[in-house]
C-alpha positions in Angstrom: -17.9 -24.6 6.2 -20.8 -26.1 4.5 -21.3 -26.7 0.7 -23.8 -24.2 0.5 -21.6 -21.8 2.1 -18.6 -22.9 0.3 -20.8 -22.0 -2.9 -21.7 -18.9 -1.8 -18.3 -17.4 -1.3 -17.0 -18.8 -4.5 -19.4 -16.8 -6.3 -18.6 -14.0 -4.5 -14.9 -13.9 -5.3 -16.1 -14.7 -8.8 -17.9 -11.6 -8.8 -15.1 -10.0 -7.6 -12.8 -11.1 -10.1 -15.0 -10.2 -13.0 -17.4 -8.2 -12.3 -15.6 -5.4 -9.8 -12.1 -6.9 -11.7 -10.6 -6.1 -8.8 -6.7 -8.3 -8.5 -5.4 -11.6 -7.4 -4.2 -10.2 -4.2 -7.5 -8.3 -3.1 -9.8 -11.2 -3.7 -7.7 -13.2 -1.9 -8.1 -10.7 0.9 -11.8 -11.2 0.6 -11.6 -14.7 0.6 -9.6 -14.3 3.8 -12.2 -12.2 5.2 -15.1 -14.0 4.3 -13.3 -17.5 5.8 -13.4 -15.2 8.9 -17.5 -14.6 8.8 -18.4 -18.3 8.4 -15.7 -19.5 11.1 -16.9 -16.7 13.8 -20.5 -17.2 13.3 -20.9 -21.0 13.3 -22.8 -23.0 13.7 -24.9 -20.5 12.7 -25.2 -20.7 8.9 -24.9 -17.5 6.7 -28.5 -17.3 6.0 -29.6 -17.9 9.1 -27.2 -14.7 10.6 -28.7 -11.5 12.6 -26.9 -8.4 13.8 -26.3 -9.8 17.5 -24.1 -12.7 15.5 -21.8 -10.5 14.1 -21.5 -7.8 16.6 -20.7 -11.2 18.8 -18.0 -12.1 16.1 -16.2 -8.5 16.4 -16.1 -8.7 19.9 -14.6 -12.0 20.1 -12.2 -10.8 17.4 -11.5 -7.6 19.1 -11.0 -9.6 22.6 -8.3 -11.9 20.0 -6.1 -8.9 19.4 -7.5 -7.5 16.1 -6.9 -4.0 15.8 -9.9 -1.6 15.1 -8.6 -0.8 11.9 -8.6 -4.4 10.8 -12.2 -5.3 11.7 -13.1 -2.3 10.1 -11.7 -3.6 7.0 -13.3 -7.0 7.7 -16.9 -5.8 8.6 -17.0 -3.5 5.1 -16.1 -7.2 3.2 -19.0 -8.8 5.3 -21.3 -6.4 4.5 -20.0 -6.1 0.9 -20.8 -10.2 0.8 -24.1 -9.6 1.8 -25.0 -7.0 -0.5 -23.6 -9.4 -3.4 -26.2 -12.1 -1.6 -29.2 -10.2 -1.7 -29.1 -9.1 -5.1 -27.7 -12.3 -6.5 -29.2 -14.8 -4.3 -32.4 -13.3 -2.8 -30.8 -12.9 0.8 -33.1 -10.5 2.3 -31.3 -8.1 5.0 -27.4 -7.5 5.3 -26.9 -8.3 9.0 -23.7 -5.9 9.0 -25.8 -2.8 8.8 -25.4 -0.6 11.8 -22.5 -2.5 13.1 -19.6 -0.6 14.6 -16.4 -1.7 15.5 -13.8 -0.8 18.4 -11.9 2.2 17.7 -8.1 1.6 18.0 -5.3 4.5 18.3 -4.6 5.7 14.8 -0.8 4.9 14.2 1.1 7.3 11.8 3.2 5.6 8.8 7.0 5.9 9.0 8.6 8.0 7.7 12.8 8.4 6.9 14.1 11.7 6.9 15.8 13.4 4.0 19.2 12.8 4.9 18.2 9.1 5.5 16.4 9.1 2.4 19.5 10.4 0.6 21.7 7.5 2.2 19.3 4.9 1.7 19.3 5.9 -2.3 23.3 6.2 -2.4 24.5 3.9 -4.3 28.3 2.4 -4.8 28.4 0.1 -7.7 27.2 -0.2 -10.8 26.1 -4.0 -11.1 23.4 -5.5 -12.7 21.7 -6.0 -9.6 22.7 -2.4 -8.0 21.3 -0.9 -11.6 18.2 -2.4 -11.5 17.8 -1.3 -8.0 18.6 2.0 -8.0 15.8 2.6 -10.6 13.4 1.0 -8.6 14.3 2.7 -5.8 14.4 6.2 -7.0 11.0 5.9 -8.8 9.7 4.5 -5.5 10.5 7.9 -3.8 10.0 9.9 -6.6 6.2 9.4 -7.5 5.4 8.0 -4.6 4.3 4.4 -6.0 2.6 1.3 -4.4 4.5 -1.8 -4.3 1.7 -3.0 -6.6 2.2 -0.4 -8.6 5.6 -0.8 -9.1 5.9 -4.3 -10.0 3.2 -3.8 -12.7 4.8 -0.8 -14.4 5.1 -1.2 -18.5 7.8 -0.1 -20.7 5.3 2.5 -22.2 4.2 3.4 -18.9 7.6 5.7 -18.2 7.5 8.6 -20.3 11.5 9.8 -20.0 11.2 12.8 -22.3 8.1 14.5 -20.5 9.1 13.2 -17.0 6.4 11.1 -16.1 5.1 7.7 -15.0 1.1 6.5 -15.9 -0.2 4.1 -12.4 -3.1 2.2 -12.2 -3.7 2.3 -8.9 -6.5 0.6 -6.8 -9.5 -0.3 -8.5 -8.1 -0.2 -12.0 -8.0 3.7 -12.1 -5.0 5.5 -13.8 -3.3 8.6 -12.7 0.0 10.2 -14.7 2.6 11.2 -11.4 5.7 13.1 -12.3 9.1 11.6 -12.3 12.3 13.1 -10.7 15.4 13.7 -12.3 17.3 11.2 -10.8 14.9 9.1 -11.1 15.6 9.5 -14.8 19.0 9.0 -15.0 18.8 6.3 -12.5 16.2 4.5 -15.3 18.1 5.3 -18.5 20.8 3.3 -17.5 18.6 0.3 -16.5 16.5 0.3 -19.5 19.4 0.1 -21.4 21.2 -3.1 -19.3 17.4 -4.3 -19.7 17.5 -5.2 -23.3 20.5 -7.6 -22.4 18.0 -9.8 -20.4 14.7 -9.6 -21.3 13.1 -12.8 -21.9 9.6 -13.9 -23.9 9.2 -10.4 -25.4 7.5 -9.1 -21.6 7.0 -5.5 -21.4 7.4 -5.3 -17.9 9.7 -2.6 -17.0 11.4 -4.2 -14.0 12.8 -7.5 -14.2 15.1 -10.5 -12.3 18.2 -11.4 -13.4 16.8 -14.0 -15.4 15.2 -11.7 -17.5 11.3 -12.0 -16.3 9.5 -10.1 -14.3 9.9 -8.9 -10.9 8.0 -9.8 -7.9 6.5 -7.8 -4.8 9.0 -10.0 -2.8 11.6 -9.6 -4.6 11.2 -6.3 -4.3 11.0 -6.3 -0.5 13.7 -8.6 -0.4 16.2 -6.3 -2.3 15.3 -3.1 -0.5 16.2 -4.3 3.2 19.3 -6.2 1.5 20.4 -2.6 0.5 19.5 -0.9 3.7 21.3 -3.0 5.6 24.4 -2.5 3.3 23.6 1.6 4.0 23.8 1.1 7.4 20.2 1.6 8.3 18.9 0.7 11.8 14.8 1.6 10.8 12.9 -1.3 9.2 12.6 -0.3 5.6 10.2 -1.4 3.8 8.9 -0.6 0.1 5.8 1.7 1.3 8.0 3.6 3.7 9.3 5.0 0.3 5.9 5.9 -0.5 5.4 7.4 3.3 8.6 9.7 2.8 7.7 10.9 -0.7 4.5 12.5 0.7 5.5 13.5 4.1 8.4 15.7 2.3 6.8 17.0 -0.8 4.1 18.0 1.5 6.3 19.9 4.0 8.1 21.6 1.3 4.7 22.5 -1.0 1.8 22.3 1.7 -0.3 21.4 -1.1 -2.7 18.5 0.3 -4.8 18.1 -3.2 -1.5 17.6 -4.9 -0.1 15.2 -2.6 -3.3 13.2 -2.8 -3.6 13.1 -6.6 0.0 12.1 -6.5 -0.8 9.7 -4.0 -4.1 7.9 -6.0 -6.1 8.6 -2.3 -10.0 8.3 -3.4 -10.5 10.5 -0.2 -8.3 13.5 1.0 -8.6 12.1 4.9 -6.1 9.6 3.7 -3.6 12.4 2.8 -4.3 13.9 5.7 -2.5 11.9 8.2 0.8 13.0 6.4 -0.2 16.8 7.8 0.4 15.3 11.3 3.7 13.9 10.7 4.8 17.4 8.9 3.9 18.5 12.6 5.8 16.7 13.9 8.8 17.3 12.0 7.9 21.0 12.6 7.3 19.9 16.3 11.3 18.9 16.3 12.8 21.7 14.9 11.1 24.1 17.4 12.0 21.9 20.7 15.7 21.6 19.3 15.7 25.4 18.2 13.5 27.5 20.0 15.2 29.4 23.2 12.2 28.7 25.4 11.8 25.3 24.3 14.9 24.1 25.3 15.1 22.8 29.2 17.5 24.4 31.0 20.6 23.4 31.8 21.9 22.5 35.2 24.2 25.2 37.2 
């Protein structure tokens, strides 16, 4: 990459970082992507790009194993760096425009079942660790957070006696999600072991043992610790949580427009993929219950 180049894209994630305020871990993504453009197109330089360039770049990308869904992602920063460009730097034409990527099957997110759910939130002891955990865990499922969203929870974000939990969600906007009862209990009893351990006055609601606070890792970390310890054969992971809070609410309510101001989606299509595994679950029940669903059996 040259200097000029190197310029240009720190710029652009300083833009980012200010200007759109977007986080660490999304400009970093950028950053990623943007690494991406300059590597794929060179020698050519940035300035110098046309459409055939980066249509050459997807394809050679696409022919690398990137999935349709991730080039998608990568041509919207592209063209989002060349918009930045040609109003901050007097580029003249975004070279992205018109560009269309490979479509890929659409996979649908995991999903545990309630009784699963149940076991993998079943918990034995009542450890520092285990207390900590449980809360996490429970508001996971129970408003349906991010694992961003999580790990940057306040104190005065939980409101116990009216039941709910204020997010900021992606791109700094705020939503209020309700908040189970045992999600309740289950965070009573950790804000109270809290106050034991807190260190340098942090508000952050969830914390380490040492008292500060709690990473996405961590987080990770202590969830497949526990459902190994429950006996779970699935790989669990923090957003499955997410994934099983709006697949059930939505089978038992049917309400998409809830689920997806629950859920912080800017666009209801995002919901939507949670109608297809309700149909699937549905799809189950019939092949296990109905009479002429069910092959017959051999004389």
């Amino acid at each position: 990459m040259d200097t000029q180049s190197k310029s240009f894209a720190t710029a652009f994630n300083r833009h980012l970082a200010s200007e759109r305020r977007l986080s660490a871990h999304t400009c970093k993504s950028y950053a990623h992507d943007i690494h991406i453009l300059f590597r794929e197109i060179a020698p050519t330089t940035i300035a110098q790009a046309q459409s055939q360039h980066i249509r050459h770049a997807i394809i050679r990308l696409h022919g690398m194993g990137y999935s349709g869904r991730s080039l998608s992602r990568m041509l919207s920063a592209w063209r989002r760096f060349y918009h930045y460009l040609i109003r901050d730097f007097s580029f003249h034409h975004n070279p992205c425009i018109g560009i269309r990527v490979p479509r890929s099957t659409k996979k649908l997110p995991h999903a545990l079942s309630p009784d699963e759910t149940a076991q993998l939130l079943t918990f034995a002891s009542l450890e520092p660790l285990t207390i900590r955990d449980r809360a996490m865990f429970e508001l996971f499922y129970s408003s349906g957070l991010r694992l961003a969203e999580l790990t940057q929870l306040r104190i005065n974000d939980i409101d116990l006696s009216e039941g709910t939990v204020r997010v900021t969600g992606k791109g700094g906007k705020t939503r209020i999600v309700p908040v189970g009862k045992k999600a309740i209990e289950a965070l009573q009893i950790w804000l109270d072991y809290r106050i034991k351990i807190v260190r340098n006055d942090t508000d952050t609601l969830f914390l380490t043992h040492h008292g500060n606070a709690i990473s996405a890792r961590t987080v990770s970390h202590r969830l497949k610790i526990h459902s190994k310890q429950q006996s779970m054969h699935k790989n669990v992971h923090p957003h499955i949580l997410r994934h099983s809070f709006a697949s059930h609410l939505l089978q038992s309510s049917g309400d998409l427009r809830a689920v997806q101001e629950m859920l912080g989606h800017a666009h209801i299509t995002s919901t939507q993929v949670y109608t297809h595994l309700d149909f699937q679950h549905l799809a189950h029940v019939y092949d296990a219950a109905h009479p002429r669903a069910k092959k017959k059996q051999d004389n």
